[in-house]
N, C-alpha and C positions, 0 to 999 in steps of 0.2 A: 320909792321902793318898787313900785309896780312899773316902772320904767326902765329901772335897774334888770327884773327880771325880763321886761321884754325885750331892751338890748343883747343878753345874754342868751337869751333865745334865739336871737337873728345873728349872736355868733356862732351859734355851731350848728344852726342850719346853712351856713357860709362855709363853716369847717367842711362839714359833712358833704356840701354839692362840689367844694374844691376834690375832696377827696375821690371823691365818685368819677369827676372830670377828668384828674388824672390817672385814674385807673383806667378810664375808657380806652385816654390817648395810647397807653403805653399798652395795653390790647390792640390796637389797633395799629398802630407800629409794629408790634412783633407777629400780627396776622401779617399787615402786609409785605412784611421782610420775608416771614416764609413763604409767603406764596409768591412773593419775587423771585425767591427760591429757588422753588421747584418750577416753577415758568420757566426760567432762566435755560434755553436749552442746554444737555451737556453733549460736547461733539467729541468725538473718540477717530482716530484714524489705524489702520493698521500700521505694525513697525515695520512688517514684512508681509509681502503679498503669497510666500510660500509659505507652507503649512508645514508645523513640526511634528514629527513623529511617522510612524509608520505608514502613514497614507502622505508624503512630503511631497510623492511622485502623481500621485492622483488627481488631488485637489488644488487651489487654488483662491484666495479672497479677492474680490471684487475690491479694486485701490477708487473708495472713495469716504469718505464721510459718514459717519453711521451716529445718529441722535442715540442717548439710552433716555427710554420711557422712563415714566413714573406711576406707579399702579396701586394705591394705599399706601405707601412706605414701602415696594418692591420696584427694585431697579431691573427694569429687563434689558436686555441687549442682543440686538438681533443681526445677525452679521451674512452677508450676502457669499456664497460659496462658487465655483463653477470648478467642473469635472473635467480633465483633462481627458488624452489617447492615453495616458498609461493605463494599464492591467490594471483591477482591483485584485490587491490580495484574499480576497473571499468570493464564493458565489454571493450574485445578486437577493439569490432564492433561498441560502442556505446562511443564514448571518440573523444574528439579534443584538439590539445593544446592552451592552452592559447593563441595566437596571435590571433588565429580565435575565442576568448569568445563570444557571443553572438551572432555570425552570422550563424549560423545554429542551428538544432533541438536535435544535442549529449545530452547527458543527465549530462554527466563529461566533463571536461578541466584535463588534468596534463602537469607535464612538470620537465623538469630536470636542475638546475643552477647551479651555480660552485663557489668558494671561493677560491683564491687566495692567496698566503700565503708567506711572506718571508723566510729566514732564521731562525729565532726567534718566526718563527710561527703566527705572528700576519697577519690581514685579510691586504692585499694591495688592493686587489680590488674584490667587490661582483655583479655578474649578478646574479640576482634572476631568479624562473622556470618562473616568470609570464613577464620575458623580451621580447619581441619578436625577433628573432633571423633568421638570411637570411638562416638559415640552417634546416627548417621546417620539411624538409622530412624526412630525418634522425633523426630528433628526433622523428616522429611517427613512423617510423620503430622500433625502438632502445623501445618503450613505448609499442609496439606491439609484441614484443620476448617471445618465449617461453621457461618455463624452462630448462636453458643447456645450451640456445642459447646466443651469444655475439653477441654486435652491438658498435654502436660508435654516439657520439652526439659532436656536436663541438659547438666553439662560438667564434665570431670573435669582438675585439672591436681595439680603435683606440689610446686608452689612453697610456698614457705613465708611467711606475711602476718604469722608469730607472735602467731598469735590474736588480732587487733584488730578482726577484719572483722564491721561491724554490721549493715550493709543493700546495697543491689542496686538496680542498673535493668539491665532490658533495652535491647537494642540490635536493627535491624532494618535487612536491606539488599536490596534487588534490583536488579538490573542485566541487561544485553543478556547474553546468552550468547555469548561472543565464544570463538575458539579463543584457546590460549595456547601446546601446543604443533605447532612449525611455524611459528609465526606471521611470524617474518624472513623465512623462506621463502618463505611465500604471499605477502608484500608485494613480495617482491625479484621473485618471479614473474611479481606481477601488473605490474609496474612494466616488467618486461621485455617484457609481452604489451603495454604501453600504449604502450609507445617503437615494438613492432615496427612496431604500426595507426597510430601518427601517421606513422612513416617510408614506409609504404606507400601514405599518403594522399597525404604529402606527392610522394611519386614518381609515383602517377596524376596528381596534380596539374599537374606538371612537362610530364609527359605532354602533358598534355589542352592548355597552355598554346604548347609547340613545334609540335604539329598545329595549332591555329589559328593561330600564328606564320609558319608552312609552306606554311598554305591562303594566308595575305593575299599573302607573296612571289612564290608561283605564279600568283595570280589578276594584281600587279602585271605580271610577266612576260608575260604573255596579253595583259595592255592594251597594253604597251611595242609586242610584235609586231603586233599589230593597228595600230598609230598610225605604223610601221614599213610594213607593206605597202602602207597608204593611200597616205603619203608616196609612195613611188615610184611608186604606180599614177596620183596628180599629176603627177608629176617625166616619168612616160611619157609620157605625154599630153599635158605642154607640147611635147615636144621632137619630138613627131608634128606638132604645131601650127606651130613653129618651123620644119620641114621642107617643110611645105605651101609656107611663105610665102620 
């Protein structure tokens, strides 16, 4: 019996280190798969080395190869620009990007977004210019370049494309710098200020139109007495005449 129980004892301390064993490996399999993973560089190329959107004539992508990092579970992507001889549609001095729309006095917002692309070329994932992007500075660097000059814009998101993403175009936007917040406000405002000036117009109007209405009646009245006195200064006159005879 005491043998019985030792055997049985040395089976499921056998169960138990089998079990353990395999838990290890299959840990240790799926550590090293992930991190084969994310080792694994991802290369990304552009589709097109012109840039879409309103800055198409400006700018410019550098045609090569671009790794996307890995930063806790944040995929960043950092893509090399250069500034052509054309014009900037904005002063250098007077422009903000999009994240800051309506918080200051710039006169322009622009901004640079990116398109994503598989192998087959279809979009897997779009940040537009007007996304706001923890990478602010360098992208007004990169929007403030002078012909010749190269810079770099990144963007970091968190989503998951499951590794298919093969190449990129950039994206490019500028626009009025318009307020955004307030903005009901200021309209209902201004709206309020428009009604008061036509109602104000309208009532000098009114005005201006009873005074000359007022001067014609007073001025008939003048003529009536006048046509009045004549009258009887006739009417006397005959009846003086009347009297003579």
């Amino acid at each position: 019996m005491d043998k019985f129980n030792l055997d049985k004892k040395k089976i499921i301390i056998a169960a138990v280190a089998l079990f353990v064993f395999f838990g290890l490996v299959a840990t240790c399999v799926s550590s090293g798969s992930s991190s084969s993973k994310d080792s694994e560089p991802v290369m990304i190329k552009p589709d097109q080395t012109k840039v879409k959107g309103d800055l198409k004539d400006c700018f410019e992508v550098v045609d090569k190869a671009y790794e996307v990092k890995f930063d806790r579970g944040e995929k960043i992507i950092t893509i090399e620009i250069k500034r052509t001889d054309a014009e900037l549609p904005y002063d250098r001095e007077d422009f903000d990007i999009y994240a800051n729309k309506g918080d200051n006095p710039k006169s322009k917002v622009a901004g640079f977004g990116i398109e994503l692309l598989d192998s087959t070329g279809n979009v897997v994932k779009q940040i537009s210019p007007s996304e706001s992007s923890l990478y602010k500075d360098a992208m007004i660097a990169a929007l403030r370049l002078l012909p010749g000059e190269t810079g770099t814009v990144s963007w970091g998101t968190f989503d998951n494309w499951d590794w298919k993403i093969a190449g990129f175009r950039i994206l490019s936007s500028v626009e009025a710098n318009t307020k955004e917040k307030g903005d009901i406000f200021d309209q209902a405002f201004e709206k309020l200020s428009n009604d008061d000036n036509e109602d104000d117009a309208k009532e000098e109007s009114s005005k201006k139109d009873n005074k000359e209405g007022k001067s014609d009646v007073d001025e008939d009245v003048e003529d009536l007495k006048e046509a009045i006195d004549v009258t009887k200064d006739i009417l006397e006159t005959e009846k003086k005449i009347l009297d003579l005879l």
